[in-house]
C-alpha positions as CSV (number, residue, x, y, z in Angstrom):
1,X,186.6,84.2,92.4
2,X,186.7,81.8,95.1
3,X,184.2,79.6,96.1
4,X,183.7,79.6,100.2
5,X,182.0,77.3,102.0
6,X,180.8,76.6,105.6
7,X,183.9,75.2,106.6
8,X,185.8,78.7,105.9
9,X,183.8,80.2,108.2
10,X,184.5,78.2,111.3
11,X,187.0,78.7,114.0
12,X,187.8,77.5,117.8
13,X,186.7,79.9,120.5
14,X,187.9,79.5,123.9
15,X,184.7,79.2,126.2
16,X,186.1,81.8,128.5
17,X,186.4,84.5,126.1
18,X,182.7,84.4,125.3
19,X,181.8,87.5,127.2
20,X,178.4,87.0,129.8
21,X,178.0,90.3,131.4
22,X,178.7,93.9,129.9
23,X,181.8,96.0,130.8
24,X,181.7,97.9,133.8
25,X,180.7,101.2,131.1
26,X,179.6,101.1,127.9
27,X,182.3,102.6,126.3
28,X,184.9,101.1,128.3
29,X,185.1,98.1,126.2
30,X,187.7,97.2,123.9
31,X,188.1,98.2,120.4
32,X,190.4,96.8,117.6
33,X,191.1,99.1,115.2
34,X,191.6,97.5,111.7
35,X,191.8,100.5,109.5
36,X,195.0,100.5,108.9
37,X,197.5,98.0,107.6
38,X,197.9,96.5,111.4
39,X,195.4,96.1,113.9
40,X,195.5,98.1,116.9
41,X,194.2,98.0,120.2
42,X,192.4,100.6,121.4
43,X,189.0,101.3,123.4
44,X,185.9,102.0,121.9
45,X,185.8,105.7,124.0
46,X,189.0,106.2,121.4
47,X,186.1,105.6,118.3
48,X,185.4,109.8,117.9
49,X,189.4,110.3,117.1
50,X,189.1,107.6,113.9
51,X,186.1,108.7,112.5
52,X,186.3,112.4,110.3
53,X,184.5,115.4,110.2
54,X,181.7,114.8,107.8
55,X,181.6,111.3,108.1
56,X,178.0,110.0,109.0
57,X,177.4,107.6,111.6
58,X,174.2,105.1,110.9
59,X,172.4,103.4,114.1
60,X,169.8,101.2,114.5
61,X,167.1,102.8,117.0
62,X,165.4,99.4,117.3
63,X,164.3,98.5,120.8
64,X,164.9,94.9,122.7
65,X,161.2,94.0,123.8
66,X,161.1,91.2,127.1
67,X,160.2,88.8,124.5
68,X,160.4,85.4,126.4
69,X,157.9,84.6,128.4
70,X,157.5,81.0,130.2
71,X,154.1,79.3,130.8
72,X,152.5,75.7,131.1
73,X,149.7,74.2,129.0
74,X,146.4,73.0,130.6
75,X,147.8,69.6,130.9
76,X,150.5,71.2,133.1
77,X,153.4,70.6,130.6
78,X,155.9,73.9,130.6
79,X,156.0,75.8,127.0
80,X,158.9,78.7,127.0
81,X,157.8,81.1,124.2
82,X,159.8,83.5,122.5
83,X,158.0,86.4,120.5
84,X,159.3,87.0,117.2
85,X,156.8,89.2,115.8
86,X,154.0,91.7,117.3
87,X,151.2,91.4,114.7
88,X,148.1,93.1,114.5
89,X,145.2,92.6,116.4
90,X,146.9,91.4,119.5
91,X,148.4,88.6,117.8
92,X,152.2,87.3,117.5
93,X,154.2,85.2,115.9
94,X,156.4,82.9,118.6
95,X,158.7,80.4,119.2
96,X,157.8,77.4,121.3
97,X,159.4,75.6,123.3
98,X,157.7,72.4,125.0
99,X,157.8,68.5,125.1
100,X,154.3,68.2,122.9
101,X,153.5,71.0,120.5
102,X,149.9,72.6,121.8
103,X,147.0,72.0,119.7
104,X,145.3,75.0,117.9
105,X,142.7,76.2,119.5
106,X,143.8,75.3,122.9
107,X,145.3,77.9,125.6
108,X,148.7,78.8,127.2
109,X,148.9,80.6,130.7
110,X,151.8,82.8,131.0
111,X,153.6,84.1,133.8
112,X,151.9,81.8,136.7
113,X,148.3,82.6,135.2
114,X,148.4,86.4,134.8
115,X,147.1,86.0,131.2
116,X,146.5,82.9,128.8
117,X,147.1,83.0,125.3
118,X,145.1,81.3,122.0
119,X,147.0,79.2,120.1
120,X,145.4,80.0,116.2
121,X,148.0,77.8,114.8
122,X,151.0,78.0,113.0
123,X,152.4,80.8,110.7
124,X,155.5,82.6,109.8
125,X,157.5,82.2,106.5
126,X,158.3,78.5,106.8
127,X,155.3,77.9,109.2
128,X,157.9,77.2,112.4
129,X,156.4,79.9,114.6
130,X,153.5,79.8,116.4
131,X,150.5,82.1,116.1
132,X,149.2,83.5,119.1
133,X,146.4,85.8,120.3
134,X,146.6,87.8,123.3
135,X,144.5,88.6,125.5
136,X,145.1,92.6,125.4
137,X,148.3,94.9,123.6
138,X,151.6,92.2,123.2
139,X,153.7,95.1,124.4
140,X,152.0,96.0,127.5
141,X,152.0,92.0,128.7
142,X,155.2,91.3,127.5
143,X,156.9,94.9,129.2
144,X,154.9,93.9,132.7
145,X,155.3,89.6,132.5
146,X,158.5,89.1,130.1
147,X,161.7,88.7,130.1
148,X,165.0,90.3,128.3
149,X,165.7,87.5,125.3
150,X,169.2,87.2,126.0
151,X,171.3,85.1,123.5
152,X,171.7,81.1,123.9
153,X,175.3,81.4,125.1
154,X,174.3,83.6,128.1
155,X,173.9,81.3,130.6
156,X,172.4,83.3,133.3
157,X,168.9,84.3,134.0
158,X,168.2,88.0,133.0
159,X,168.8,90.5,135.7
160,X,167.9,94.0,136.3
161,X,171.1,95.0,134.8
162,X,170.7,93.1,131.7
163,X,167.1,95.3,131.1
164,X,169.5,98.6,131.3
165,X,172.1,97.2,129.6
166,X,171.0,94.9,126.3
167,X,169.7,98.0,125.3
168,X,170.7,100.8,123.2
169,X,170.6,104.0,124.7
170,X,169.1,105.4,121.6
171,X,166.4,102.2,121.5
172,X,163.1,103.8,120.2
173,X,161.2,101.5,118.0
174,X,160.1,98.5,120.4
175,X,160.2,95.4,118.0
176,X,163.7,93.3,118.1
177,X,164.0,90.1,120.1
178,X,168.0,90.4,120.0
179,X,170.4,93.7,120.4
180,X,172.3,95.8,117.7
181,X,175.1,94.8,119.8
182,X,177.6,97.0,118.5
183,X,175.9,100.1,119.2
184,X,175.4,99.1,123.0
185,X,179.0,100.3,123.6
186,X,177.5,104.2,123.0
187,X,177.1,106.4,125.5
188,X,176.2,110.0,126.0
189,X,180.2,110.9,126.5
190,X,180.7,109.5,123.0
191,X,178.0,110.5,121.3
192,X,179.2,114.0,122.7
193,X,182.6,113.7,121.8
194,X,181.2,112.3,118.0
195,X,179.4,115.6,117.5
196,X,182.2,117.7,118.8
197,X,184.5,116.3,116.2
198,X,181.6,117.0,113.1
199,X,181.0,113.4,112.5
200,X,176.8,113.5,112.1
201,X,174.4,111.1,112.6
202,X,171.4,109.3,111.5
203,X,168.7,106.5,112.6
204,X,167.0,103.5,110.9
205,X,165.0,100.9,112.3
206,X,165.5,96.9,111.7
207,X,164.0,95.0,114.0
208,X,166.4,92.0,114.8
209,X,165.0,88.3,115.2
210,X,165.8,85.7,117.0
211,X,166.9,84.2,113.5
212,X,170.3,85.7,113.9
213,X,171.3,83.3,116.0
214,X,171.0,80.2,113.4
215,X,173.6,78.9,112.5
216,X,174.7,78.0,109.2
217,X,174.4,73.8,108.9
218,X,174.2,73.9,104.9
219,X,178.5,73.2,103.5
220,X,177.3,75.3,100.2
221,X,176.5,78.6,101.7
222,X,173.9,79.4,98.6
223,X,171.7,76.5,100.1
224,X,171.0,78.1,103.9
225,X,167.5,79.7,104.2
226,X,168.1,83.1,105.5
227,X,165.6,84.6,108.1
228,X,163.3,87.6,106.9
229,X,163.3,90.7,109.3
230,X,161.6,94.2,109.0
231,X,163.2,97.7,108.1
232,X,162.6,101.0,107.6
233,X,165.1,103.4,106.2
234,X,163.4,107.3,106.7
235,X,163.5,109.7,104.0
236,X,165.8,111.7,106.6
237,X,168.5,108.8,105.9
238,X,168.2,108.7,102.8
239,X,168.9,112.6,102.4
240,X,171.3,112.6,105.1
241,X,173.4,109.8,103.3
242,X,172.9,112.1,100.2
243,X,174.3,115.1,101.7
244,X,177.4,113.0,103.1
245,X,178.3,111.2,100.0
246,X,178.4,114.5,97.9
247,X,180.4,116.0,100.2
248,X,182.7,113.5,100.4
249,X,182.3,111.3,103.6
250,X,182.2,108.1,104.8
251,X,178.8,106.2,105.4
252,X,179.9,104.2,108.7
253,X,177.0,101.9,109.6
254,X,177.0,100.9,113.6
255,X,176.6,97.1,113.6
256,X,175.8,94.6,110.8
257,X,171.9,95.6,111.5
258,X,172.3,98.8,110.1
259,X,174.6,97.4,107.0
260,X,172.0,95.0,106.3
261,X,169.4,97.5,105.8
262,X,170.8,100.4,104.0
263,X,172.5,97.5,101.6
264,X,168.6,96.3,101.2
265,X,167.5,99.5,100.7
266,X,170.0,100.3,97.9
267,X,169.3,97.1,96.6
268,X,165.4,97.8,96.3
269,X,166.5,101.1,94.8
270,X,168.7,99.3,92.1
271,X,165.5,96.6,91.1
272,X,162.8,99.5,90.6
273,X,162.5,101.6,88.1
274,X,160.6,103.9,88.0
275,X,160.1,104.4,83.6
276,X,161.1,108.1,83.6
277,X,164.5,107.7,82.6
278,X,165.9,109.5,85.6
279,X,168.4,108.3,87.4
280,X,167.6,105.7,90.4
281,X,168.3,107.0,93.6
282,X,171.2,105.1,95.8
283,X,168.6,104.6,98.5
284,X,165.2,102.9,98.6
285,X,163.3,104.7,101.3
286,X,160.3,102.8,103.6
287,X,159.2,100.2,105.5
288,X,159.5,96.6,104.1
289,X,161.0,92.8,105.0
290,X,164.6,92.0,104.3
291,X,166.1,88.3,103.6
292,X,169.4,89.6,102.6
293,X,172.4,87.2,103.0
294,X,175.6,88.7,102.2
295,X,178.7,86.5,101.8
296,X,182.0,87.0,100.0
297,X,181.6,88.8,96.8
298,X,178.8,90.8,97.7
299,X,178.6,94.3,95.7
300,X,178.2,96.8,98.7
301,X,176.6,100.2,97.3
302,X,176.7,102.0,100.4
303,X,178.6,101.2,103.7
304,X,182.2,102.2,104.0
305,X,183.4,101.6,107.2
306,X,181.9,99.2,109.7
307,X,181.7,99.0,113.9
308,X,181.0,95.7,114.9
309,X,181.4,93.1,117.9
310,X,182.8,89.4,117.1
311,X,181.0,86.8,115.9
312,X,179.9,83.2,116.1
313,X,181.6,80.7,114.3
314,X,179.8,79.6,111.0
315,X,177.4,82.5,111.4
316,X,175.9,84.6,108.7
317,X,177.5,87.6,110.3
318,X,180.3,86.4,110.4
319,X,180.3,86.3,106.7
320,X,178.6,89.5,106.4
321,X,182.2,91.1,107.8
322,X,184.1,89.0,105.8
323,X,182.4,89.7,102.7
324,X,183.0,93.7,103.9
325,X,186.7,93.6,105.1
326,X,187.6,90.4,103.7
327,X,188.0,86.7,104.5
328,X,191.4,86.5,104.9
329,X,191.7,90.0,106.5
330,X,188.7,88.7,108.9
331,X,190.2,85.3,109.9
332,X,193.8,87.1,110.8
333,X,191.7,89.7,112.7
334,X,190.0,87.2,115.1
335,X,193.1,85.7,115.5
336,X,194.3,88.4,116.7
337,X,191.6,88.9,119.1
338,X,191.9,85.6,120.6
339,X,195.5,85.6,121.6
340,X,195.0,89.1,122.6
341,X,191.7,88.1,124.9
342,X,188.8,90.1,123.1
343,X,185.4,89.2,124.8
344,X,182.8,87.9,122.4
345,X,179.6,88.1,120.9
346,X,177.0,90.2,122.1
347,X,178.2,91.6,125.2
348,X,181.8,91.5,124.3
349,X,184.1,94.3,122.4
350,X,184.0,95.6,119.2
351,X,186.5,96.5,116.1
352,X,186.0,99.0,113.4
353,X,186.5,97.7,109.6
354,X,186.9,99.9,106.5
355,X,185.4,97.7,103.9
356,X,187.6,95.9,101.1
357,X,187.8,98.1,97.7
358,X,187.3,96.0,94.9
359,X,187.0,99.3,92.2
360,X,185.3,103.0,92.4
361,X,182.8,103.6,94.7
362,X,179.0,103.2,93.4
């Protein structure tokens, strides 16, 4: 099998195509079709006539919390914070952003002194985040002082339309610092139009951080230490991905999010047993953390088809589609895109992807 590396992954995006507002309506963004041996243009209110009766749509109900937040130290020096993780006890994990680190123990004031925050030191898996305590619940301040965490290569201020609008409008579970992108271009006319036609659908939760963003700087992709997030895949998945598979649909996951948790969940599944002798379920239901990284010659057990917006170059999502449709198949897609003028990345358009049979399905 091949051997990729970062260099594969890379490709030159004109700066004007990297979309910085939303279309006009959700679902009036562009689409590319790439189901069938050609790509085709479409728009993404045209998704409900390529998906099947019985097929089972999987979205991410994850909600965007106003996770940056800007501040200054007693010294008066500016700190930016970005939330990456509601904890416990009033606590988070954050990002900081200042010209001297802030000493634990010392204090931040937020939002022009409408609360300060304890700095307890630092934590997270590699101990790069900072470990805060507020001053009452993290969701409450952050909801009334914060601000939407929109991506790096947005380069406006948030606005009151980016609060409606890098959002879901199935968002739920308050937790993510960055969008499922692909399911933003939903709204009620095609959710409507999806249940008309008897494709079903289903929720999980992952909670996306801000870690999806990094870059890949490592040339041997094995080397690059991929970001941990939380999931949870409900018993009511599980079974309704059951139901689907005997009957004979497709599992079509909205956005790489939702991939990346049912493949972690069948992954679980496939490491435990459980010393009956019965046969291991396809799905691991619960809550848990996830560090999958899935590049080219990754054996997906669930996922069939794919709706997802375009990538950054040399991003672990971008090899997570290419791994799914193929690398080859991926490269002449975006191609495509480019000369065709797709908007990118988060608030830009979307394709659907059926993914690349290698053998039966598991």
């Amino acid at each position: 099998m091949r051997t990729y590396t970062l260099a594969d992954f890379d490709f030159a995006l004109p700066p004007a195509l990297v979309a910085q507002h939303p279309a006009a309506e959700r679902s009036a963004s562009r689409l590319l079709d790439a189901t069938g041996a050609l790509p085709v243009d479409r728009v993404f209110r045209d998704l409900p006539g390529l998906l099947s009766p019985g097929d089972l749509l999987v979205f991410n109900n994850t909600r965007v919390i106003k996770a940056r937040l800007f501040g200054e130290k007693p010294t008066g020096g500016t700190v930016e914070a970005l939330v990456e993780r509601v904890l416990p006890g009033f606590e988070v994990l954050a990002h900081l952003r200042a010209s001297k680190s802030p000493r634990t123990g010392s204090s931040i004031s937020f939002a022009r002194g409408a609360f300060d925050a304890e700095v307890l030191g630092r934590g997270g898996p590699d101990g790069g985040l900072f470990h805060l305590r507020f001053p009452a619940d993290p969701l409450v301040l952050l909801e009334a002082f914060g601000h939407v965490p929109l991506p790096p290569y947005i380069t406006h201020s948030d606005a009151a339309d980016d609060v409606a609008r890098y959002q879901t409008v199935f968002a739920h579970i308050p937790g993510a610092v960055a969008a499922p992108t692909a399911s933003l271009h939903f709204d009620a006319a095609v959710l409507a139009a999806l249940a008309a036609r008897g494709v079903a659908s289903t929720q999980l939760t992952l909670h996306v951080g801000a870690g999806t963003f990094q870059p890949v700087r490592t040339e041997r992709l094995s080397d690059h230490p991929m970001h941990s997030e939380w999931y949870d895949v409900p018993e009511a998945t599980v079974a309704a991905i059951a139901r689907t598979r005997a009957a004979g649909g497709r599992i079509v996951a909205a956005g790489t999010t939702a991939l990346r948790a049912l493949e972690s969940a069948a992954r679980h599944a496939a490491a435990g047993a459980d010393g009956t002798g019965a046969p291991r379920a396809l799905l691991a239901a619960g809550a848990r953390e996830t560090d999958i990284f899935i590049t080219p010659g990754f054996e997906f057990r669930v996922v069939d088809r794919l709706i997802t917006n375009f990538h950054l170059p040399k991003s672990t999502l971008l090899m997570l589609v290419s791994a799914f449709a193929g690398h080859d198949r991926v490269q002449a897609l975006y191609r495509h895109a480019i000369e065709a003028q797709y908007r990118f990345f988060s608030y830009g358009d979307a394709m659907l992807l059926d993914r690349q049979v290698h053998g039966p399905r598991p």
